[in-house]
N, C-alpha and C positions, 0 to 999 in steps of 0.2 A: 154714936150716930150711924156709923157704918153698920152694924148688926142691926140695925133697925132698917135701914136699905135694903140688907140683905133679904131679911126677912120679903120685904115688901116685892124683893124680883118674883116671887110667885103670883103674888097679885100682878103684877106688871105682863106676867106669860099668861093667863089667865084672862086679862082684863083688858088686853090692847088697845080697846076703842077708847079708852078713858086718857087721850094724848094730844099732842100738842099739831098732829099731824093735818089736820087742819087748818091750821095756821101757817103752816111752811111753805106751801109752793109760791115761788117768785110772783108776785101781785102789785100792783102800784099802789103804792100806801102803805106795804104791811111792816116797813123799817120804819114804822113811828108807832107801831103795838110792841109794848114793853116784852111780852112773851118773842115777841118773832127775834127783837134783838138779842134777846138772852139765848135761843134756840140757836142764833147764826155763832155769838159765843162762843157757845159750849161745843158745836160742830167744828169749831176751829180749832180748840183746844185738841180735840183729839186727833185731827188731821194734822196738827202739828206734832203731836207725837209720833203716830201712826209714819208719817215722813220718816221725822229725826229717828226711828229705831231702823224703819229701812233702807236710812244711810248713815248707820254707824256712825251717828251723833249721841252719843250715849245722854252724856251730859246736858245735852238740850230735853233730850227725853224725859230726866229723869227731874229736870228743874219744874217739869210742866206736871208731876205728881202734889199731891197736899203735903204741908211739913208732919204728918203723922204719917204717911207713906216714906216721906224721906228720911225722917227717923226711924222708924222699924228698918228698914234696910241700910242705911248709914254712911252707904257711895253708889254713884253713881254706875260701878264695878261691878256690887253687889246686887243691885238694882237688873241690870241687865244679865245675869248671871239666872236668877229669877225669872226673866221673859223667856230666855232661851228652855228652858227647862219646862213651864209652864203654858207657855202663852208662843210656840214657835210658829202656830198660823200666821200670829201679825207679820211674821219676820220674813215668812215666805209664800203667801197669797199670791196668787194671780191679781187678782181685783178685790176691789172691796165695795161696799156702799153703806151707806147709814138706813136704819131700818126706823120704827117710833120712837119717841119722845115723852118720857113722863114722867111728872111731875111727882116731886115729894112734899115740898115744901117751898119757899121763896129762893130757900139755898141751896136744894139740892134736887138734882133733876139722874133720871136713870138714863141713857140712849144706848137703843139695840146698833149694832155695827153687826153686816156680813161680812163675811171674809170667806172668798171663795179661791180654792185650791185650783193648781192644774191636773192633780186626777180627778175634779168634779167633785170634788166634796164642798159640803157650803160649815161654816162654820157661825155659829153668830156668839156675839159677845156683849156684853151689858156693862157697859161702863159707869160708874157713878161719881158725876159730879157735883162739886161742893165750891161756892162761892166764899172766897175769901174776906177777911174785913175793908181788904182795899177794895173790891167790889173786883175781883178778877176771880175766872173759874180757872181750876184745879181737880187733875183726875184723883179721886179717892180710892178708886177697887175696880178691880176689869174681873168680870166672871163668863169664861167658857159656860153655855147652856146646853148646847148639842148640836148635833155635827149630822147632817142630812146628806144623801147620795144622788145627785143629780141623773137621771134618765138621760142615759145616751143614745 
């Protein structure tokens, strides 16, 4: 399923209007549209990660991946060992914010995340999550797209 995700991030950079973002800003009523709840979710999901990696909570981090993420890497040691080497914007951003929302399927939704540097660089990253059979979402794959230079 993840290779079919993946695939789908170019339509996702490509296609942006085709998202959830519509549906997201604070409105009275919009926590009884099944989408909006799923969207507050899966935005939590990853801000609990995004936290727990930058405060050296490893193992909260790494609890909040799918069990096909936690088994290809196999500890939570390893797991982090991974971020640092790959993925060290999350680790040491300035700021971050959530960019669109879109949809794959009922179980699996893509979300852009910025991640912005103190030299000014923006980074964005595409998260994809995958809703579990308990009905709880789980990060499956974070993909670096490209990294922009802010006008100073």
């Amino acid at each position: 399923m993840a290779i079919v995700i993946f695939m789908l991030v170019a339509v996702f950079t490509s296609f942006s209007t085709v998202t959830l973002s519509n549906i997201l800003p604070d409105r009275e009523g919009n926590l009884e549209q099944p989408e909006y709840r799923k969207s507050i979710a899966i935005r939590d999901v990853i801000r609990q990660q995004i936290e727990a990696l930058k405060s050296n909570e490893i193992s909260a981090a790494f609890d909040l991946a799918t069990p096909e993420i936690q088994y290809q890497f196999r500890t939570s040691d390893i797991f982090f060992q991974m971020v640092i080497k790959n993925y060290a914007v999350i680790l040491t951003h300035k700021i971050w914010k959530f960019g669109n929302l879109l949809k794959i399927s009922n179980e699996a939704y893509v979300q852009a995340v910025n991640f912005y540097e103190k030299d000014g660089k923006v980074r964005e990253a595409l998260y994809i999550l995958e809703q579990q059979p308990d009905g709880t979402w789980r990060i499956g794959g974070c993909k670096l797209i490209f990294e922009l230079e802010l006008a100073t």
